[in-house]
C-alpha positions in Angstrom: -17.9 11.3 27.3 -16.0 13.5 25.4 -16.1 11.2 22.2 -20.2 11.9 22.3 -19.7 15.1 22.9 -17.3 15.6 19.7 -20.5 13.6 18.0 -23.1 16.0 19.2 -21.6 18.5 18.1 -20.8 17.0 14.9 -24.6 16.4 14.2 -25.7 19.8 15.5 -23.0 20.9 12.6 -24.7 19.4 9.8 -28.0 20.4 11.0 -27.0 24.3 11.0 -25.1 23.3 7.3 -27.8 22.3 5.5 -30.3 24.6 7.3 -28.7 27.8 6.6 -28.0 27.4 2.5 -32.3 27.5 2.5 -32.6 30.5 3.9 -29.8 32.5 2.2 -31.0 30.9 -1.5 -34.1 32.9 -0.6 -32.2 36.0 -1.4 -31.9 37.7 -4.7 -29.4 36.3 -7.0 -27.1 38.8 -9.0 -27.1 38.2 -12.6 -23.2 37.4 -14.4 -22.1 38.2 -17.8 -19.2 36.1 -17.9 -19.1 34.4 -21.5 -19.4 30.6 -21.7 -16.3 30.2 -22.8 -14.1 31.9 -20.4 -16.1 30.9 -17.5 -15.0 27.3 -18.5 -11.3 28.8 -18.7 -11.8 29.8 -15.6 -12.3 26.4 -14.1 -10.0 24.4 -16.1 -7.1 26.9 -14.7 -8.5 26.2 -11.4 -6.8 22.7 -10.1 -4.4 24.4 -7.8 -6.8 27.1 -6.4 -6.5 26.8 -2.5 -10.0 26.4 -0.7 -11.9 24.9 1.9 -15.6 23.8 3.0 -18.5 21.4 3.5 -19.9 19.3 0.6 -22.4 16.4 0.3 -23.0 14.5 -2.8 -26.1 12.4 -4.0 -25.4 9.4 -6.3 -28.4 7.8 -8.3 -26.8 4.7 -9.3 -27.2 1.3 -8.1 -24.6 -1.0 -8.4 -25.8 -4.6 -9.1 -22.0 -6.2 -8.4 -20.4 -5.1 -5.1 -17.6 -7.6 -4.5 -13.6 -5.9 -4.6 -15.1 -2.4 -5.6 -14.4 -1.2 -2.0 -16.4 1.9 -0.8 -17.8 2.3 -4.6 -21.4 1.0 -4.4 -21.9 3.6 -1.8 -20.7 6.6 -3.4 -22.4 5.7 -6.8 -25.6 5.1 -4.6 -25.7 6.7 -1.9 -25.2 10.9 0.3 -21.6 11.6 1.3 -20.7 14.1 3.2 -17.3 15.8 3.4 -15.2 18.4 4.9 -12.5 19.8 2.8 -9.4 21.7 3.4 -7.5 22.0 0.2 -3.8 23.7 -0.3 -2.9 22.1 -3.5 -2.3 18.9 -5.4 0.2 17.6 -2.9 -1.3 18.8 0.6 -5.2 18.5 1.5 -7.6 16.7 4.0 -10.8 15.4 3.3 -13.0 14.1 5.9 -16.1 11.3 5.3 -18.4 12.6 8.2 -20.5 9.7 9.2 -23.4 9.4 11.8 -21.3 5.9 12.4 -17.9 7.9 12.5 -15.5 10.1 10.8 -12.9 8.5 8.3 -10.3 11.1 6.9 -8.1 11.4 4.0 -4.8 13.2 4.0 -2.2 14.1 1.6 1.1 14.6 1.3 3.7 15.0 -0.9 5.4 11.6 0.3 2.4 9.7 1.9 -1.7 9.2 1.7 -2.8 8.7 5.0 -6.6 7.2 5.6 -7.3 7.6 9.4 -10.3 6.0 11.0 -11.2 7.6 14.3 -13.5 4.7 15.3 -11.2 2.0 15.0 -7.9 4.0 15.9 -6.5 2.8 12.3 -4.1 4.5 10.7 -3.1 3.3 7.2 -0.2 5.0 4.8 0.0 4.4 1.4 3.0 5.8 -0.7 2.4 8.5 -3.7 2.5 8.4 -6.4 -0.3 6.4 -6.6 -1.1 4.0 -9.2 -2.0 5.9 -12.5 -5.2 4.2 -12.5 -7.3 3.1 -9.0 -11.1 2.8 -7.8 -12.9 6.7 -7.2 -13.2 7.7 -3.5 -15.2 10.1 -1.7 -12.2 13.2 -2.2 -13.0 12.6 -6.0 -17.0 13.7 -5.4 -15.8 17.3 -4.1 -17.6 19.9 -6.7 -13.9 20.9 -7.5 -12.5 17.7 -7.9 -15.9 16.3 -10.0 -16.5 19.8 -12.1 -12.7 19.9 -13.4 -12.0 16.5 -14.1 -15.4 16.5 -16.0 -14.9 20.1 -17.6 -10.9 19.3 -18.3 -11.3 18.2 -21.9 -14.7 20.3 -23.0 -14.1 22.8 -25.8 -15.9 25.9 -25.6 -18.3 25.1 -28.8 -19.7 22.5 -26.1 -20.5 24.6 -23.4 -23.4 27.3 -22.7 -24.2 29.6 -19.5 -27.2 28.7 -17.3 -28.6 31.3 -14.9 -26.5 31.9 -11.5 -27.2 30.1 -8.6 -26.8 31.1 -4.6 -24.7 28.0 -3.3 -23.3 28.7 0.3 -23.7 32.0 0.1 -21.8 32.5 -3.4 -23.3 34.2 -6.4 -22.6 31.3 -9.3 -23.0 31.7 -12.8 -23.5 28.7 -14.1 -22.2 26.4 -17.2 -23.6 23.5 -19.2 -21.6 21.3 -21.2 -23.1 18.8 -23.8 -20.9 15.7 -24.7 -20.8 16.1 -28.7 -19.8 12.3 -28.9 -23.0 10.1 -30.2 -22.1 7.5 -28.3 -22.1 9.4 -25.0 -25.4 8.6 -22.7 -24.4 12.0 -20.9 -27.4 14.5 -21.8 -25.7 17.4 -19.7 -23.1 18.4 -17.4 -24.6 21.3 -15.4 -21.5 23.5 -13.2 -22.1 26.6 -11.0 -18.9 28.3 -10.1 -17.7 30.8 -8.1 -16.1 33.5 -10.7 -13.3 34.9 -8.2 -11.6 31.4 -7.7 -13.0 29.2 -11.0 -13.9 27.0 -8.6 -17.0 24.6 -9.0 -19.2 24.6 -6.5 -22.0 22.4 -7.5 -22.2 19.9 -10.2 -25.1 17.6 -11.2 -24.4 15.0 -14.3 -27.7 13.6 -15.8 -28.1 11.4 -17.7 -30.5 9.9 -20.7 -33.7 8.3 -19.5 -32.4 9.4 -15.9 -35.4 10.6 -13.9 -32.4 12.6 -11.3 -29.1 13.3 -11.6 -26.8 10.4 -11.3 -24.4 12.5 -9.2 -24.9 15.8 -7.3 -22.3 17.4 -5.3 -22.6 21.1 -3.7 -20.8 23.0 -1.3 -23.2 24.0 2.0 -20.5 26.0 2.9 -17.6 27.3 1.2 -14.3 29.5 2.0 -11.6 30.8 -0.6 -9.0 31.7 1.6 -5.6 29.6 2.0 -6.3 27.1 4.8 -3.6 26.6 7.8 -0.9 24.4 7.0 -1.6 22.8 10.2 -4.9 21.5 9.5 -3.5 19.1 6.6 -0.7 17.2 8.6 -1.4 14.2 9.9 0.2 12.3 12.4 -0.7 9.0 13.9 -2.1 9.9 17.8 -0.2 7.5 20.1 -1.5 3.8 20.3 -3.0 4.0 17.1 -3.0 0.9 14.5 -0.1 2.0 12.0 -0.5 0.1 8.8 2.2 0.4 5.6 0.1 -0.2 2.2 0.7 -0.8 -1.4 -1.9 1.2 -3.0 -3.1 -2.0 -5.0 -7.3 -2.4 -5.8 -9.0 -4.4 -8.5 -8.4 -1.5 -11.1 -4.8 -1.1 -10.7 -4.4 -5.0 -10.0 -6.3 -5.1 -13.6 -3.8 -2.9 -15.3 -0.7 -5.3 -14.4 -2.3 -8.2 -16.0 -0.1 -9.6 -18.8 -2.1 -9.0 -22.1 -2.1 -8.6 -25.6 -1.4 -4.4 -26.6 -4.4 -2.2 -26.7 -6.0 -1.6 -30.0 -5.6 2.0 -30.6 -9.6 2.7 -30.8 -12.7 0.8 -30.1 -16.0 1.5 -31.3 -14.6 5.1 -33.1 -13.5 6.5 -29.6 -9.5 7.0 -29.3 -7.8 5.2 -26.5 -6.5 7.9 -24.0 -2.7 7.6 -23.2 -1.9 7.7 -19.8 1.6 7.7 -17.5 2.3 4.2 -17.0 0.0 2.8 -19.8 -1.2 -0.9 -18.3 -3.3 -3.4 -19.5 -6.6 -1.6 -18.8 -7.7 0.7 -21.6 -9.6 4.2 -21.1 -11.4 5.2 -24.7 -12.8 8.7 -25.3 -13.0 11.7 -23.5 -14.3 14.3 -20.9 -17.8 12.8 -19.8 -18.1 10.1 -23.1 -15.6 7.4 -21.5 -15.2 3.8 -22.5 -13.6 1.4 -20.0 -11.7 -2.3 -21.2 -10.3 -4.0 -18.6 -9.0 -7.6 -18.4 -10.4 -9.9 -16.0 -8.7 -11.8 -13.6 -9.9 -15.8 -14.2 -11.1 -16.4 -11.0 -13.0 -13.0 -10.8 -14.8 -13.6 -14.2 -17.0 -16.3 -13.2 -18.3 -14.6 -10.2 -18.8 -11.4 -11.6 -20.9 -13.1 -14.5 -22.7 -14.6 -12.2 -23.4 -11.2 -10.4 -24.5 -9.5 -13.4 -26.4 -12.4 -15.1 -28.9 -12.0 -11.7 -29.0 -8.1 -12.2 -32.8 -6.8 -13.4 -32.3 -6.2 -17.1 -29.5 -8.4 -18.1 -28.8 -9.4 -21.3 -27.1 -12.8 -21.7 -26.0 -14.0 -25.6 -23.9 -16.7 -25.3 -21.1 -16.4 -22.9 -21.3 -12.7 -22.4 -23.7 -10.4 -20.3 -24.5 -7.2 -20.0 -26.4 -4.8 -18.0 -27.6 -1.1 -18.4 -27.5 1.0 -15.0 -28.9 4.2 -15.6 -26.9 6.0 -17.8 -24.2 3.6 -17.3 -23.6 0.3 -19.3 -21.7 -2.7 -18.2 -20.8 -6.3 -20.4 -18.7 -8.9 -19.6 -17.1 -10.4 -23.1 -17.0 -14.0 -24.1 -13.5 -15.8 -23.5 -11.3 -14.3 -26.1 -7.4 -14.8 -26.1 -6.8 -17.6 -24.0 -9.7 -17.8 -22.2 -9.7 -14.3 -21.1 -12.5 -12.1 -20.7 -13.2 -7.8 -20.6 -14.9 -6.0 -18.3 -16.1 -3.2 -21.1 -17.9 -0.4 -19.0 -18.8 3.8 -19.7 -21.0 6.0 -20.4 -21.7 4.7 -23.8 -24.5 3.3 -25.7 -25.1 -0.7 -25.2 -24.5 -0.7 -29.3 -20.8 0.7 -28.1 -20.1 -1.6 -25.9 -21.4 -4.2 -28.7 -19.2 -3.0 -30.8 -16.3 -2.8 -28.7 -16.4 -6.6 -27.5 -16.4 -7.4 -31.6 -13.9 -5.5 -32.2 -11.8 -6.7 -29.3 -12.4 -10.4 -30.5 -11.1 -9.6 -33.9 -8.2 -8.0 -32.7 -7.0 -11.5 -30.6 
């Protein structure tokens, strides 16, 4: 009983969340005339900004390939809702609230712990994590979205937009233009709040997109210092205790033994990261070019995925496929037999390009 309860009142939550930002929008909205330039300062300076609130993004993309990609599909295509309390880096909770249950995420300087109430699972994964892994719902957060998107604009890309009311927050808002020709980005729209430089609503659109292929916003939002409390985690007695690498498809890619990285493809600069693996991130900000090496055994099967995709392009032994603003092809066998996964939010020509210049390179 007291499980539905805690339900009920979960659902009556949301209901009162997303009714209230409707009516308060409805009030006047106080103009800002904070330059372009340091409103994005004001954001990029913002990573460590303490805050808390409730968020739900919208993604517009539909995956075609859902095998190994975890929880992915469904935040790419899907409405996640989360509530955040955020101290810094090293210490914050994020909870997925579900209609089918609540799954939370909690940080720590030593540990991750993912904690689902349903099925009294507990599982703790070690940090640091690997330097590269699969997006999960934390990364959707306006925050966490607007200033890894904004981290590498310059201020000759952005321009101000006209302030919105999100939860009850005056936001002047910024729009950044990818400069890169290959990007298939039209526009990165950001409202943020000016005392904090936090984001609190970010839509990313797309060429040819009809909506935005991701929309987060805060419903509500608070800029005070959450308690400590509310961050720690530990396990309730009897729960499922699980010990976990951290390992997915991406950062299982990035250990395959390969060939070294050429040090560009298709005129966009591969980004060096801590712990530089076999998987290669080119460009920057929102213009980002993926090459990753295929496991054997998942080539075939992915292949096979894409190939029955609406839209796919098959020459040869390679295939791609354009999802929105987001292209995907698989390479023919190069060295040895292997194959790329090249994937961004670049032109199909880019990717062309890339898999050419990838095959020379071998």
């Amino acid at each position: 009983m007291r499980g539905e309860w805690r339900w009920l009142a979960v659902v009556l939550g949301v209901a009162v969340l997303v009714a209230t930002p409707s009516v308060i929008e409805r009030l006047p909205v106080g103009a800002s005339d904070i330059a372009a330039a340091d409103l994005l300062a004001r954001v990029q300076s913002s990573t460590a900004t303490p805050y808390s609130g409730y968020a739900q993004a919208v993604g517009g993309v539909v995956l075609p390939v859902t095998d190994g990609l975890g929880g992915l599909p469904d935040l790419l295509g899907d409405t996640t809702s989360m509530r955040v309390w955020y101290l810094g880096p090293d210490s914050w909770r994020v909870d997925n609230v579900r209609l089918a249950g609540e799954r939370d995420l909690y940080r720590t300087p030593t540990r991750l712990w993912r904690w689902d109430y349903e099925q009294n699972t507990a599982v703790s994964t070690p940090v640091p994590e690997p330097s590269l892994r699969l997006p999960r719902e934390a990364d959707l957060l306006p925050p966490e979205l607007g200033q890894r998107l904004l981290s590498e604009a310059t201020a000759d890309e952005v321009s101000r937009l006209p302030a919105r009311r999100i939860a009850g927050r005056d936001a002047p808002g910024l729009r950044l233009v990818p400069g890169e020709p290959q990007s298939t980005i039209t526009e990165v729209d950001v409202w943020v709040d000016p005392d904090t430089g936090l984001p609190l609503q970010v839509d990313v659109l797309g060429a040819g997109s009809t909506r935005p292929i991701v929309s987060t916003t805060f419903l509500d939002f608070s800029g005070a210092t959450p308690n400590a409390d509310i961050v720690r985690f530990r396990p309730p007695p009897g729960a499922d205790v699980q010990q976990q690498g951290g390992t997915d498809i991406a950062s299982f890619a990035d250990r395959i033994d390969t060939a070294g990285l050429p040090a560009s493809l298709a005129d966009l600069g591969l980004n060096g990261r801590d712990g530089q693996g076999s998987v290669g991130i080119y460009g920057r900000g929102v213009t980002e070019l993926v090459a990753a090496p295929l496991p054997r055994r998942a080539a075939g099967s992915l292949v096979d995925q894409l190939r029955a995709a609406p839209g796919a392009v098959v020459t040869g032994n390679s295939v791609a496929v354009s999802i929105g603003p987001l292209n995907v092809l698989v390479t023919e066998p190069i060295a040895d037999g292997l194959r790329y996964l090249l994937s961004g939010t670049v032109t199909p020509q880019t990717l062309a390009t890339a898999a050419q210049q990838l095959g020379a390179d071998t």
